[in-house]
C-alpha positions in Angstrom: -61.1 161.7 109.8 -59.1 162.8 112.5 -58.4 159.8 114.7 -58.0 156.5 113.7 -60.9 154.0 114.3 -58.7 152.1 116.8 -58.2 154.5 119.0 -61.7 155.7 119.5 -63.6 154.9 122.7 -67.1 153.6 123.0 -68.8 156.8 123.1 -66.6 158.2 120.3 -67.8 155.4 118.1 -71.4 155.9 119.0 -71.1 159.9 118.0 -69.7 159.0 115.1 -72.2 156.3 113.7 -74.4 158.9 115.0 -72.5 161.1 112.5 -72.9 158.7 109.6 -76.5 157.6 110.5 -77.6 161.4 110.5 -76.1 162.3 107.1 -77.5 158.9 105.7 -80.8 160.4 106.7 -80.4 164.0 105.8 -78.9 163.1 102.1 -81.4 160.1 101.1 -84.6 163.1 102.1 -83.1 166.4 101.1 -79.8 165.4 98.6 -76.6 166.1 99.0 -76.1 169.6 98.7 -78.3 170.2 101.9 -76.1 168.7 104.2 -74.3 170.8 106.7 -72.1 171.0 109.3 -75.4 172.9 111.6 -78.1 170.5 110.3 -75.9 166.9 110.3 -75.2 168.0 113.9 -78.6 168.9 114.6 -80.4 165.5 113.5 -77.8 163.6 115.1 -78.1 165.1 117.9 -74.5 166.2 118.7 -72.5 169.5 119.5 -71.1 171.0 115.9 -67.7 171.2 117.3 -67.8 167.7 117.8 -67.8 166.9 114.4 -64.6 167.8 113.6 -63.1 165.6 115.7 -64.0 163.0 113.7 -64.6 164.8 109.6 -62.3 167.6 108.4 -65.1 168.7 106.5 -68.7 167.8 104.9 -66.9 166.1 101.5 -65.1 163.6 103.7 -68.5 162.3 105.6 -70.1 162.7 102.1 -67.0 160.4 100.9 -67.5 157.6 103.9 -71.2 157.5 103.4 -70.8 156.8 99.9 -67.8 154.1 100.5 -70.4 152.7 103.1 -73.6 152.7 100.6 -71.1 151.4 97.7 -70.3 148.7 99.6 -73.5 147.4 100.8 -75.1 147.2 97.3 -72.0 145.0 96.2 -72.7 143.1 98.8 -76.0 142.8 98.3 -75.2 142.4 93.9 -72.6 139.7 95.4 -74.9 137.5 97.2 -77.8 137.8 94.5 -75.1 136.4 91.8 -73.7 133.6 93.6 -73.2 130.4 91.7 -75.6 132.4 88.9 -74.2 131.7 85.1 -73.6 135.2 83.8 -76.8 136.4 81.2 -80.2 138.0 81.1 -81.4 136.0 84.2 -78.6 137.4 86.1 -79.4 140.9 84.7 -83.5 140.6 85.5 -82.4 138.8 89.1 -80.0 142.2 89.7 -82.6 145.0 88.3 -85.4 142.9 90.7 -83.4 143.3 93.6 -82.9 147.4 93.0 -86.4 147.6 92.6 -87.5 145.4 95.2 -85.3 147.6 97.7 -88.0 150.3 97.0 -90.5 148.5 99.4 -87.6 146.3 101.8 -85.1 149.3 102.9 -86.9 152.7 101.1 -84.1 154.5 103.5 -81.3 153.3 101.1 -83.0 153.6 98.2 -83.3 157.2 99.1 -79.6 157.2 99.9 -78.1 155.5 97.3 -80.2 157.5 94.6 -79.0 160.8 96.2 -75.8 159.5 96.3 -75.7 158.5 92.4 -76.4 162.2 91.5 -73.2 163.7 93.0 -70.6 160.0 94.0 -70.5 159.3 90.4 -69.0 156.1 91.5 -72.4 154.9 92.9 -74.5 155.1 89.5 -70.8 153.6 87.6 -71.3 150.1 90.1 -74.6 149.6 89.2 -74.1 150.3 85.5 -70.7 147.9 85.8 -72.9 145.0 87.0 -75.5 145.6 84.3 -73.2 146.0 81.7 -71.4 142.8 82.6 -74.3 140.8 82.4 -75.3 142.5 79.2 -71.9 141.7 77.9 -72.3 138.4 78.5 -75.8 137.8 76.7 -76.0 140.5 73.9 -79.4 142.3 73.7 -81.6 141.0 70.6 -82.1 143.7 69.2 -78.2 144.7 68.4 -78.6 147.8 71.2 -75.4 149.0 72.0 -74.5 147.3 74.9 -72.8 150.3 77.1 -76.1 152.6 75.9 -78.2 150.4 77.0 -76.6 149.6 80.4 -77.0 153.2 80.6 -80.3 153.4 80.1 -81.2 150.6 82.3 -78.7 152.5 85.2 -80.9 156.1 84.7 -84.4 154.5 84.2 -83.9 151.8 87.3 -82.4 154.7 89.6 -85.3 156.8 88.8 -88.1 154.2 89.4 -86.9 152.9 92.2 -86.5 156.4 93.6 -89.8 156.9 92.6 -90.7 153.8 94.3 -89.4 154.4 97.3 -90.7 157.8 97.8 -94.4 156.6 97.5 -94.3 158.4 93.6 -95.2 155.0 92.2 -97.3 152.0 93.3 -94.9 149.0 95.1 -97.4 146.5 93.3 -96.5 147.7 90.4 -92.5 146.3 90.5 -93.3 143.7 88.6 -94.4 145.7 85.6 -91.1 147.8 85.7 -88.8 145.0 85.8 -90.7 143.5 82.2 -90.4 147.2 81.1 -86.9 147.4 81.8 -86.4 143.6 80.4 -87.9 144.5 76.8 -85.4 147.1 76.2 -82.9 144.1 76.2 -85.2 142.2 73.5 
């Protein structure tokens, strides 16, 4: 970014959002790799020489969205866990909550699966949290515990995009979340 957060004014800080909020938009519905400079300006409605005053280029806006998006779902994996003993609950409680984002905030769904395919970093939290909570309550059927958290990563990133797109039924969360809870047994 060129100037510091500080130092912008009102209106500086609202092109920006609108900035952020566009590419949020663009990358969740069309991926990453359709994002550019003409288009983010477009649906944020903004001049395109505007935004370089606040991105050198497309990577770094990619970079803040996904620092943004990163930090909401450990926010959101923070507050689910809270006073929670580590374990399968923990691990059902955190898949439920991906899943369940399909129908609450589809918009970040969209996102944050986007995101996973090219921020490896997005898909790496997700699978840290699983694999934790695997860690701490071995799966029964001696599964290796870092496959599996993969697994469970790939297949919940792809239902709940699925979800979240209209691919799949919403009523049908429940059945996923068992799914993904007997690969643990």
């Amino acid at each position: 970014m060129k100037a510091s957060l500080e130092d912008l004014t009102p209106k500086a800080r609202r092109t920006r959002t609108a900035l952020i909020e566009a590419a949020k938009a663009l990358i969740g519905r069309e991926g990453v790799a359709s994002v550019n400079v003409m288009t983010l300006c477009a649906e944020a409605n903004v001049g395109r020489t505007s935004f370089y005053n606040y991105f050198d280029d497309i990577d770094v806006l990619t970079t803040t969205v996904a620092i943004e998006a990163a930090a909401d779902i450990k926010a959101r994996f923070d507050h689910q866990h809270a006073q929670r003993p580590r374990g399968r609950e923990r691990l059902r409680r955190c898949l439920a909550m991906i899943l369940s984002l399909a129908d609450s905030d589809p918009d970040m769904v969209m996102l944050l699966t986007s995101l996973a395919q090219t921020q490896p970093e997005i898909g790496e939290l997700i699978e840290a949290e699983i694999v934790t909570e695997l860690r701490a309550e071995p799966p029964d059927n001696g599964s290796d515990t870092e496959l599996l958290a993969h697994y469970l990563t790939v297949a919940t990133l792809a239902l709940v995009r699925r979800l979240a797109s209209g691919a799949l039924p919403l009523d049908g969360i429940d059945q996923y979340l068992t799914c993904l809870m007997k690969a643990c047994d």
